[in-house]
N, C-alpha and C positions, 0 to 999 in steps of 0.2 A: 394370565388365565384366572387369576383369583380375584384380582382386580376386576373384571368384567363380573364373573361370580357370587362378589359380595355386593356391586351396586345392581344385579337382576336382583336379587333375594332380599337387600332392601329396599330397594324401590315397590317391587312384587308385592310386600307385608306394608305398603303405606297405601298402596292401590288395594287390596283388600279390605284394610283398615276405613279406607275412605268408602268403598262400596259398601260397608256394612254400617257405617252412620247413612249414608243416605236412606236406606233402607229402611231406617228406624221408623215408626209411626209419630214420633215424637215433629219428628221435622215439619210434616205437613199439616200438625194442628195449629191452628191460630183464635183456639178458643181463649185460652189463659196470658194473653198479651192483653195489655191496658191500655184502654184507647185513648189514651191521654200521651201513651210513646207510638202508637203508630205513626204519628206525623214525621217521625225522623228524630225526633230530640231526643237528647239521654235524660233518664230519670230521675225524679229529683231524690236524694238521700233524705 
């Protein structure tokens, strides 16, 4: 029983966690990305 308990209530707080970043406004801007990494490369240091 505690066993089932504690992985609803973790899981529960990872699945909110994850609902509340998508949510963010931050996610769906693609103002401040440099068009020199849009093509897929990592940036240079």
């Amino acid at each position: 029983m505690i066993d089932n308990l504690t992985i609803m209530l973790t899981h529960g707080l990872m699945l909110i966690a994850v609902w509340r970043l998508l949510k963010r406004p931050e996610v769906d801007d693609e103002s401040t990305i440099d068009p020199d990494t849009r093509k897929g490369r990592w940036p240079r240091a």
